[in-house]
TORROKOL-899692 format. One line per 3 residues: number of its first residue (from 1); their letters; for each residue x, y, z of N, C-alpha, C. Coordinates in nm, 3 decimals, padded with zeros to 5 digits. Layout:
NUM = a = X Y Z X Y Z X Y Z  ...
//
This chain:
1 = xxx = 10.327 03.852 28.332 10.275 03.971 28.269 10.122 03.972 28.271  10.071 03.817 28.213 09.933 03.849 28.236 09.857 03.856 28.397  09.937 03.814 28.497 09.876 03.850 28.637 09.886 04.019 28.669
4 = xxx = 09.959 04.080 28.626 09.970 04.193 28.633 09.872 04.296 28.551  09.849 04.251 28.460 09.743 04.294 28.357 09.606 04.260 28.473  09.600 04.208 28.480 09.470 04.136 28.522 09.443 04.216 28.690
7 = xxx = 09.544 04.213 28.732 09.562 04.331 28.888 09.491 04.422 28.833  09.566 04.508 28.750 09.570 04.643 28.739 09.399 04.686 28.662  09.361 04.573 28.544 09.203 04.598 28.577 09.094 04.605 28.676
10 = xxx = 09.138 04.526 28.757 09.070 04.522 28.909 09.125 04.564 29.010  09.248 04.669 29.039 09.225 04.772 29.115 09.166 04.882 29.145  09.183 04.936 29.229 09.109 05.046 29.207 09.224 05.158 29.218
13 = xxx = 09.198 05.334 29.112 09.275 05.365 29.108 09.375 05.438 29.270  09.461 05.453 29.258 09.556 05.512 29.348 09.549 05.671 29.364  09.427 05.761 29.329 09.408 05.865 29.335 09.358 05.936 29.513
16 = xxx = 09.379 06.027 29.496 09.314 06.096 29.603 09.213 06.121 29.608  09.125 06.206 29.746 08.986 06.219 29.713 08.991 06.360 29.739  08.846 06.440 29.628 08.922 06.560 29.600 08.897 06.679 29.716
19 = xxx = 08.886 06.790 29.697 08.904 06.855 29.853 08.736 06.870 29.867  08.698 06.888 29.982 08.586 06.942 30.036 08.562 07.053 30.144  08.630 07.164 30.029 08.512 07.304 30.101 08.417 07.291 30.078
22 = xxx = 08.343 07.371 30.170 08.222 07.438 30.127 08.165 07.469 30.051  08.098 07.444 29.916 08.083 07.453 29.829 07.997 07.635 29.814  07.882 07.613 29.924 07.846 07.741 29.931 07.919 07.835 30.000
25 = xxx = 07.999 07.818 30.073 08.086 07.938 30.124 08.180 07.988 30.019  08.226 07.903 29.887 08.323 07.958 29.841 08.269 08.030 29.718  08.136 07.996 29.708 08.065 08.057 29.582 08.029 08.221 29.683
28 = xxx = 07.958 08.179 29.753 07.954 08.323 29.833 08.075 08.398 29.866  08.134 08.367 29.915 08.282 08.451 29.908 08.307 08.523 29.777  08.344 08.457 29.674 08.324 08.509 29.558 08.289 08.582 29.493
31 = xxx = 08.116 08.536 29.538 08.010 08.628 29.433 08.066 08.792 29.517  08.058 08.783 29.674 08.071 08.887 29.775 08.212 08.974 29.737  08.323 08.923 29.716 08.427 08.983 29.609 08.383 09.048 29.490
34 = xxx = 08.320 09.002 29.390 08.322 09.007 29.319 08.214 09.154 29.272  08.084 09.152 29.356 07.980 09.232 29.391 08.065 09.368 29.427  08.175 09.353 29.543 08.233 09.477 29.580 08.349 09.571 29.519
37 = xxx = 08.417 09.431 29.423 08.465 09.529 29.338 08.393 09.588 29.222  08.301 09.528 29.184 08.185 09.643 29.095 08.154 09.736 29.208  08.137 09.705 29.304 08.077 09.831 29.341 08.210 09.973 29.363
40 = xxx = 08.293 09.884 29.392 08.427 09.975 29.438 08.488 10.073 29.271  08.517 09.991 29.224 08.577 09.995 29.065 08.509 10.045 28.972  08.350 10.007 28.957 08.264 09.993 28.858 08.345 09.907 28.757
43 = xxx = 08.384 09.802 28.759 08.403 09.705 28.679 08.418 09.528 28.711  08.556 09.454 28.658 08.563 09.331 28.679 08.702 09.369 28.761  08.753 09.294 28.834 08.839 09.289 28.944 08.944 09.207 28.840
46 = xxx = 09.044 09.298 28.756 09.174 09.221 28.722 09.264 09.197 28.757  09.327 09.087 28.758 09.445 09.052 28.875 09.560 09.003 28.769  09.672 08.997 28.795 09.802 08.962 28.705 09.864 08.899 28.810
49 = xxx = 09.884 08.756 28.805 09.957 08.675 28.834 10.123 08.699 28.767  10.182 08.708 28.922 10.320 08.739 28.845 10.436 08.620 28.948  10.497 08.510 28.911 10.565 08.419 28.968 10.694 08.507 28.967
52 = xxx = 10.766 08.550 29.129 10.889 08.573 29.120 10.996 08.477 29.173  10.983 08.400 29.120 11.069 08.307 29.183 11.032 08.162 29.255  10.915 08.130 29.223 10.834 08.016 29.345 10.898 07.909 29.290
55 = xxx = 10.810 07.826 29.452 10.821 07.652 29.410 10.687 07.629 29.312  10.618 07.721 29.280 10.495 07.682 29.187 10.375 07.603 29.344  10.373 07.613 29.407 10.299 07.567 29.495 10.180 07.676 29.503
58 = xxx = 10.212 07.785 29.499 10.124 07.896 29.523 10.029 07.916 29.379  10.102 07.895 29.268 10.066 07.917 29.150 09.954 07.789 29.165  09.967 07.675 29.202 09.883 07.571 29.164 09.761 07.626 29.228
61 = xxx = 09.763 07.685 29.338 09.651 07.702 29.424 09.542 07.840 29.367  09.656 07.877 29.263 09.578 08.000 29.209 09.507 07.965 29.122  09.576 07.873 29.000 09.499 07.834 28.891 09.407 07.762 28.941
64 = xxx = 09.350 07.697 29.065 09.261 07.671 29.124 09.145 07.724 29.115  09.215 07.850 29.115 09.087 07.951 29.136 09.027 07.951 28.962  09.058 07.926 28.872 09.012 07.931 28.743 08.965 07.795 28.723
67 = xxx = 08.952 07.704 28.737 08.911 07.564 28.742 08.784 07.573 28.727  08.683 07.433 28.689 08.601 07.425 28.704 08.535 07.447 28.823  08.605 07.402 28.948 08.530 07.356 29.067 08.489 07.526 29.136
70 = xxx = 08.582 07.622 29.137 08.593 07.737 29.226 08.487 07.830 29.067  08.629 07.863 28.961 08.542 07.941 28.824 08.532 08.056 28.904  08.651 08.183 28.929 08.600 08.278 29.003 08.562 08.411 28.884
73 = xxx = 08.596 08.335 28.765 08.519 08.458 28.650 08.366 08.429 28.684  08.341 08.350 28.663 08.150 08.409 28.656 08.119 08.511 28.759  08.237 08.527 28.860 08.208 08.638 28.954 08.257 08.760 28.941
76 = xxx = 08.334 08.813 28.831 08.388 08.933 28.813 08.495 08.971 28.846  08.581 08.792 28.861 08.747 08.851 28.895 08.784 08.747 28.767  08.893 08.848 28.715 08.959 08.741 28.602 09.070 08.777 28.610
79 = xxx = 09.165 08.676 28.577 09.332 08.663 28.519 09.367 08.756 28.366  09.424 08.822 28.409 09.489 08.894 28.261 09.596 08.860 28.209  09.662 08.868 28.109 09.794 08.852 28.096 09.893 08.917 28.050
82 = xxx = 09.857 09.076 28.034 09.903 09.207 28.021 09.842 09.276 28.168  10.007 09.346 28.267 09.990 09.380 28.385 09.891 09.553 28.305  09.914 09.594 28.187 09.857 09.720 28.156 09.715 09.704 28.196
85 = xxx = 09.653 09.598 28.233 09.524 09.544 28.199 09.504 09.545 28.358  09.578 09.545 28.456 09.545 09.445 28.613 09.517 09.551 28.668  09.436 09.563 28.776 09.445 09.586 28.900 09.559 09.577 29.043
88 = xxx = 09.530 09.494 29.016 09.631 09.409 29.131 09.780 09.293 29.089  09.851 09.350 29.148 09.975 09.218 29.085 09.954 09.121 29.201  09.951 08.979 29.165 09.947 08.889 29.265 10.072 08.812 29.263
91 = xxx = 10.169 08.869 29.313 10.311 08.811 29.351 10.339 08.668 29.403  10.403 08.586 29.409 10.421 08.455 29.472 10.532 08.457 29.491  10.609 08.410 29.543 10.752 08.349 29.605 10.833 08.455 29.617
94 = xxx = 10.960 08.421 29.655 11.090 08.511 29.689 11.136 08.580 29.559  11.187 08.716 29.566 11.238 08.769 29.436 11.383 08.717 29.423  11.385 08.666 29.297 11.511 08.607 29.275 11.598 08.741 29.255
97 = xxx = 11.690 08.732 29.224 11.812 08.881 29.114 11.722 08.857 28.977  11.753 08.778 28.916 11.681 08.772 28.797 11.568 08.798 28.775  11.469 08.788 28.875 11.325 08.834 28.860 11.288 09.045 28.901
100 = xxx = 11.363 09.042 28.960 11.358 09.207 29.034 11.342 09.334 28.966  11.410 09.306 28.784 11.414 09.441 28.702 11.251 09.370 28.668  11.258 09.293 28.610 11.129 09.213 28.546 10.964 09.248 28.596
103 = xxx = 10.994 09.199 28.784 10.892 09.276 28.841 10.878 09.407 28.857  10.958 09.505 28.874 10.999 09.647 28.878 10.937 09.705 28.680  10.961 09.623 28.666 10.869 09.670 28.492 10.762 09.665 28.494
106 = xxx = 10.705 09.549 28.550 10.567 09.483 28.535 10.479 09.586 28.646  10.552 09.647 28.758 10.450 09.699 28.829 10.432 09.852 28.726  10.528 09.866 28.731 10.545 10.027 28.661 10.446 09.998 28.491
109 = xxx = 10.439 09.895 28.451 10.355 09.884 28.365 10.220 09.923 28.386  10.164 09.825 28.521 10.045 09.829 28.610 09.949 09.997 28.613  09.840 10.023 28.530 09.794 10.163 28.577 09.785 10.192 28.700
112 = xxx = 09.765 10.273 28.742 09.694 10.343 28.917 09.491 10.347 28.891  09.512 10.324 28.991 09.512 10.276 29.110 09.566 10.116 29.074  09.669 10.106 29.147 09.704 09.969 29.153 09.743 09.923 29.296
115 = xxx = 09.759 09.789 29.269 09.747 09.695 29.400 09.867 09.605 29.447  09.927 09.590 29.532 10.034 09.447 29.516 10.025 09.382 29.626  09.964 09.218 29.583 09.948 09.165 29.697 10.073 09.046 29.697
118 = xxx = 10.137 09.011 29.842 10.212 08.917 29.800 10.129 08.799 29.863  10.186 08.673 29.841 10.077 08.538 29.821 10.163 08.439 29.857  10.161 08.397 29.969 10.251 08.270 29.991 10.302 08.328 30.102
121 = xxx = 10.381 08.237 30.195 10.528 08.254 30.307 10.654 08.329 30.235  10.704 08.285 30.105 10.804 08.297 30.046 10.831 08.448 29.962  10.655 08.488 29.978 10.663 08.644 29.918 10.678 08.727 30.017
124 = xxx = 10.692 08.694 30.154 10.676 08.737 30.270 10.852 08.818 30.333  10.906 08.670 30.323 11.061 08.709 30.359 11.137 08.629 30.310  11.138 08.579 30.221 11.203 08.475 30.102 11.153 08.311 30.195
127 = xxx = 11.082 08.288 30.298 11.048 08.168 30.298 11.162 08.061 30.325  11.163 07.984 30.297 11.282 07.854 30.319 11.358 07.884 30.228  11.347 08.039 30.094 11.500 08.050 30.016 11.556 08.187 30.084
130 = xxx = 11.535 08.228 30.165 11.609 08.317 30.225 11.734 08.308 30.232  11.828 08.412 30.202 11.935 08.393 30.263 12.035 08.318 30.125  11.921 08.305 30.016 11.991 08.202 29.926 12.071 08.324 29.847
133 = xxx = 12.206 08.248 29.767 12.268 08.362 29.706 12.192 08.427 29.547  12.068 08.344 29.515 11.993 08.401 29.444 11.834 08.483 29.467  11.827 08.502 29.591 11.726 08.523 29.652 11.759 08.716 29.654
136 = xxx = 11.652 08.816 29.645 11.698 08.929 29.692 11.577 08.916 29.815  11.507 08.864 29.818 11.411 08.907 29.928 11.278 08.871 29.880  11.181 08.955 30.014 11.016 08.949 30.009 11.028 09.027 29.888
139 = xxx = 10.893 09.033 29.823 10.815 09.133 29.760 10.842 09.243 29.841  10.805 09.313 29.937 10.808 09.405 29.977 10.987 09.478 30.009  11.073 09.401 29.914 11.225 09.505 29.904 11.202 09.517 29.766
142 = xxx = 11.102 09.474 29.719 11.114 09.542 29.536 11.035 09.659 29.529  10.870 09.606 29.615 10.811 09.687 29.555 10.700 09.737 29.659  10.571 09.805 29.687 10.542 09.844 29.835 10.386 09.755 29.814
145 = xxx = 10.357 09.633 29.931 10.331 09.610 29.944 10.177 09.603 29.976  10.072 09.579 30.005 09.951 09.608 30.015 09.912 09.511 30.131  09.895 09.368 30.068 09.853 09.294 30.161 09.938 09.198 30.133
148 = xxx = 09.917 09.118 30.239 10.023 08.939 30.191 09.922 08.835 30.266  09.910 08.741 30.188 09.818 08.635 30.243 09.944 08.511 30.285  09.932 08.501 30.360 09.982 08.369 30.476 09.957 08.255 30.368
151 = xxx = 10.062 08.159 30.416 09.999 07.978 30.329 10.137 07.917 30.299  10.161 07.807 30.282 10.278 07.744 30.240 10.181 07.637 30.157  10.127 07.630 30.066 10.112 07.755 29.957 09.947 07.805 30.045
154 = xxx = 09.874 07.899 29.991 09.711 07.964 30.079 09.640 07.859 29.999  09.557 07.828 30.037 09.450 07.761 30.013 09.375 07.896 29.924  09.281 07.811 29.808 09.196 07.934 29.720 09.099 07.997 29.789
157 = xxx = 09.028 07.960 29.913 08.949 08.030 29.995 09.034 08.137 30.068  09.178 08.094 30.093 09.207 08.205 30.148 09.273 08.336 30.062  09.300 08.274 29.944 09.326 08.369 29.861 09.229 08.472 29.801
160 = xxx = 09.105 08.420 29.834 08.927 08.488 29.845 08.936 08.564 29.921  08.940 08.559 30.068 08.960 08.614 30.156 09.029 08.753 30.155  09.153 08.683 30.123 09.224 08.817 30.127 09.240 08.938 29.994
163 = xxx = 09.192 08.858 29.894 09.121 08.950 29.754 09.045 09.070 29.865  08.924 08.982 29.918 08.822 09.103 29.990 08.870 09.204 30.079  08.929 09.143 30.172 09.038 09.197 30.249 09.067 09.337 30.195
166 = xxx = 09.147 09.315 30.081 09.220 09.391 29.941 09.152 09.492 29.963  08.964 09.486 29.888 08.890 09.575 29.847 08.832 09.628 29.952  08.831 09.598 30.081 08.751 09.614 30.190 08.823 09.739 30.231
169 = xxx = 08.943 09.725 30.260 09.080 09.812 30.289 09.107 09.915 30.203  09.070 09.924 30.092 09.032 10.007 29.956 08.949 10.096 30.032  08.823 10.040 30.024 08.723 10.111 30.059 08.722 10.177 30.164
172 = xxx = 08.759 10.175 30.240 08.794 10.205 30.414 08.874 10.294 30.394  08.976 10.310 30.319 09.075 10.444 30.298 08.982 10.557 30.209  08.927 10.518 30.119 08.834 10.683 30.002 08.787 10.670 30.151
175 = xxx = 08.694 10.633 30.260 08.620 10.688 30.343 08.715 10.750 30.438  08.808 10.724 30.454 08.879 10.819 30.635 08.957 10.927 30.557  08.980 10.901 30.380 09.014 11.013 30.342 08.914 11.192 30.379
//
């Protein structure tokens, strides 16, 4: 027991090392989101995280985005937790049966102009639960779609990305209107 004691003070820990983006690309991305939906909106860019069904893989990568390291509030996008409040629903995984009236509330909750992005492989076409007998499908057999960001789960830069994407595509429609 005491050799083991005595290891385990003088190892070192068994952790990983943590990621390395860009530190300035992801603050710029950001701020650049964040700048255009004030300019688009005149406000803060609210988003409602809504899990229909995931492995939580996508979710981890989101709360990412609220972390110390990313912090995409100081830029003018924040998490709500009333969809009456969002902009945008940010969908993740396959719609279960059980999730489908639930999301079908939550969008219809959502004011207009509203948004639905799906987020992951699995919001796409149910992903590796396709086909399952609790699976009804992508996001897009519940509800009409906007954008979908690619990822098994997206990385938070790319979930940046395609935020802008979002607003860019916004903007581009009031103009060819």
């Amino acid at each position: 027991m005491r050799k083991l004691l005595f290891e385990s003070l003088f190892a070192t820990p068994l952790t990983e090392a943590p990621p390395t983006p860009d530190d300035a690309a992801a603050a710029e991305l950001a701020a650049l989101l964040g700048e255009r939906a004030q300019r688009r909106l005149g406000r803060s860019l609210s988003i409602r995280e809504v899990d229909a069904g995931s492995c939580n893989g996508c979710e981890l990568e989101i709360h990412a985005l609220n972390n110390a390291y990313y912090d995409v509030e100081r830029f003018g996008l924040r998490f709500v937790a009333s969809p009456r409040h969002a902009d945008v629903l940010l969908v993740t995984g396959p719609v279960t049966h059980n999730m489908r009236d639930a999301l079908k509330l939550t969008y219809d909750a959502t004011p207009g102009p509203k948004w639905v992005v799906a987020c992951g492989d699995c919001s796409k076409d149910g992903g590796c639960f396709a086909g399952s007998y609790a699976v009804t499908g992508g996001v897009s057999s519940v509800l009409p779609v906007d954008l979908h960001i690619p990822g098994c789960p997206p990385k938070p830069l790319q979930i940046l990305r395609g935020l802008l994407a979002l607003i860019d595509s916004v903007a581009e429609r009031k103009v060819g209107r």
